[in-house]
C-alpha positions as a printed Julia matrix, in Angstrom:
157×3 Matrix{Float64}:
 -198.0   -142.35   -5.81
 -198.1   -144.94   -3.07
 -195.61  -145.12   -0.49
 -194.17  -148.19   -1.85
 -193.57  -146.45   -5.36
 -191.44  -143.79   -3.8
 -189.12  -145.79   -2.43
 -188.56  -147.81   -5.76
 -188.21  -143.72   -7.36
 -185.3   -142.3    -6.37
 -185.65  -138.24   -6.13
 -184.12  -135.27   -5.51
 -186.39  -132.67   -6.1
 -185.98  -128.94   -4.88
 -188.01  -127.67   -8.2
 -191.11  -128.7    -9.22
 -192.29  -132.12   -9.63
 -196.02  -132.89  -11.18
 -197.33  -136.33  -11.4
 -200.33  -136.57  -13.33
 -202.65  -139.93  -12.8
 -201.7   -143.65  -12.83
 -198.19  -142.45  -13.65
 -196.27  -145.6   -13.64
 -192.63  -146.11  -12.49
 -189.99  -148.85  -12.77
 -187.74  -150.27  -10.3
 -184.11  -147.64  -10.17
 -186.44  -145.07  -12.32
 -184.01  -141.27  -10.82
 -185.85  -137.84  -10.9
 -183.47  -135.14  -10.34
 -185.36  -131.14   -9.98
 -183.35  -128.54   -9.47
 -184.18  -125.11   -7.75
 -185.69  -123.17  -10.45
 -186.85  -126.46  -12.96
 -189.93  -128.35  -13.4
 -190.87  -131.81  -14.4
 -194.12  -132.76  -15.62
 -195.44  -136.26  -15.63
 -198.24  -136.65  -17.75
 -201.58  -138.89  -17.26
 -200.24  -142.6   -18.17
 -196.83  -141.68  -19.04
 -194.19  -143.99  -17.57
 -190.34  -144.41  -16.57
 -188.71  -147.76  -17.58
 -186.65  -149.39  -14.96
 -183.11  -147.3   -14.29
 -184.07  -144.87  -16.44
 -183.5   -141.1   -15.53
 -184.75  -137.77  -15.72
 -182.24  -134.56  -14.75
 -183.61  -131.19  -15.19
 -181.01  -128.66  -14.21
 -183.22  -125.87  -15.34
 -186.08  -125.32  -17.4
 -188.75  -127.98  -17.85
 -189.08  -131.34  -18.67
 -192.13  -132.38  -19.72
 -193.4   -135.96  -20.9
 -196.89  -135.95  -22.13
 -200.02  -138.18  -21.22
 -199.16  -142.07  -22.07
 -195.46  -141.04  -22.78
 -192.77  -143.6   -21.99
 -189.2   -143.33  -21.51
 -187.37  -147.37  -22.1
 -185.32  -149.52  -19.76
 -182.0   -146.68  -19.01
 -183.04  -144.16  -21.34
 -181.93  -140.47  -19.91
 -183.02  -137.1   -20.16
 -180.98  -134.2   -19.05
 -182.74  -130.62  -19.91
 -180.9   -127.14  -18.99
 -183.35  -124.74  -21.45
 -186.13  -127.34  -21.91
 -187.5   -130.67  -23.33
 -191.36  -131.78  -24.28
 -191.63  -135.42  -25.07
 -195.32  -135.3   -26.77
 -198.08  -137.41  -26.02
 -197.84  -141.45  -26.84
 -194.01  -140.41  -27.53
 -191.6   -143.81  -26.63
 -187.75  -142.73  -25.98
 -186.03  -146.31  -26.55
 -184.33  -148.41  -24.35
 -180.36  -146.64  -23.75
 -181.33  -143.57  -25.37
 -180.52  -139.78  -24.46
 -182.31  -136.8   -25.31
 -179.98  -133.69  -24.01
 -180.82  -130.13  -24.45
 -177.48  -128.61  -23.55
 -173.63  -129.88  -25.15
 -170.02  -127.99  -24.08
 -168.76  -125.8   -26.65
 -165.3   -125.72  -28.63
 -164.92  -122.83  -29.55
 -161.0   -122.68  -27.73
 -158.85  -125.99  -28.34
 -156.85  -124.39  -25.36
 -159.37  -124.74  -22.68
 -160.76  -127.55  -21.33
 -164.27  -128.71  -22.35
 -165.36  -128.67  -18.65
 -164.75  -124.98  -18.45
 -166.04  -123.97  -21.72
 -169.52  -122.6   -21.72
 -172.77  -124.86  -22.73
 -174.51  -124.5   -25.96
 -178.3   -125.23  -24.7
 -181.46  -125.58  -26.84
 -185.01  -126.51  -26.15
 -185.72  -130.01  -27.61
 -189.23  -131.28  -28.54
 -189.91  -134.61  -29.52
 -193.84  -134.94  -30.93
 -196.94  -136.86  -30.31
 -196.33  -140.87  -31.2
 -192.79  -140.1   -31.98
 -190.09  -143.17  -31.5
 -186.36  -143.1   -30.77
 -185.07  -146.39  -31.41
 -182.95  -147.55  -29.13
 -179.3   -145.86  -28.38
 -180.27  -142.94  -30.5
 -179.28  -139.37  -29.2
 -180.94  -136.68  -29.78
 -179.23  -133.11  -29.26
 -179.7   -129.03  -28.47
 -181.99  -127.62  -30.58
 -183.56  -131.03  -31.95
 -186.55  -131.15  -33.27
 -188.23  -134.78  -33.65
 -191.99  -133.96  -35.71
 -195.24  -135.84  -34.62
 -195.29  -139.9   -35.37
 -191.79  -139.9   -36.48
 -189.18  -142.95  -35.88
 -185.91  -142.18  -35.51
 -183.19  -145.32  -36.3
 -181.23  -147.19  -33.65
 -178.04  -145.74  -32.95
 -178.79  -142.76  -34.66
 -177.62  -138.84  -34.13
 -180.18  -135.95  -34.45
 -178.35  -132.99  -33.89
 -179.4   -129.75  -33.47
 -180.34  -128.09  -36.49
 -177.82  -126.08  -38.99
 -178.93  -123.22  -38.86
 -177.79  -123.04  -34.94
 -174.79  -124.49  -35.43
């Protein structure tokens, strides 16, 4: 990455951060790395402009020619792996980790996280606004609505 590209990339990195080749990156595009996470940038993969990546732990990993749309986010706390040719839509979120509810007397911010590893496969779509949650798994050239919820699977629940 040029000069001139980092200071359109905002980033706070005090993980790892990987950048394969001709990465490309859109004006307000946010990397956040925590100690102990990794993000991995594949070859050709690219950030849409004000879009945002925040790995609190774990790794996020977008494959070769992967694209993330105009605001989309990613947060991972156990993991996410966007496969190769993968597009997450404009406005959409892919999350690894929600709060749990398991006591109506407690507040949500100080109830523990349920987290997951999410993987999304090769040539796989999110239409735009769609969410994706813990434990999601989105199979290989796949298109997932506009608007829509994938949460994690049953069995976790």
């Amino acid at each position: 990455m040029t000069r001139a590209r980092l200071t359109l990339l905002r980033l706070r990195v005090h993980g790892g951060l990987q950048a394969g080749r001709g990465v490309r990156i859109a004006r307000g595009a946010r990397v956040a790395v925590a100690r102990g996470a990794h993000v991995e940038l594949g070859d050709g993969s690219a950030l849409g402009p004000d879009s945002r990546i925040d790995a609190f732990g774990g790794r996020v990993k977008l494959g070769p020619g992967a694209r993330l749309g105009e605001r989309a986010i990613v947060t991972a706390v156990a993991g996410v792996e966007i496969g190769p040719g993968a597009l997450v839509g404009d406005w959409a979120v892919v999350s690894d980790a929600e709060p749990t509810a398991a006591d109506v007397e407690t507040p949500l911010r100080l109830q523990p996280l349920r987290a997951a590893p999410v993987t999304i496969g090769a040539d796989a779509v999110l239409g735009p606004h769609a969410v994706v949650g813990p434990g999601a798994h989105i199979p290989a050239h796949r298109e997932v609505a506009a608007y829509a919820v994938v949460p994690a699977p049953a069995s976790e629940s």
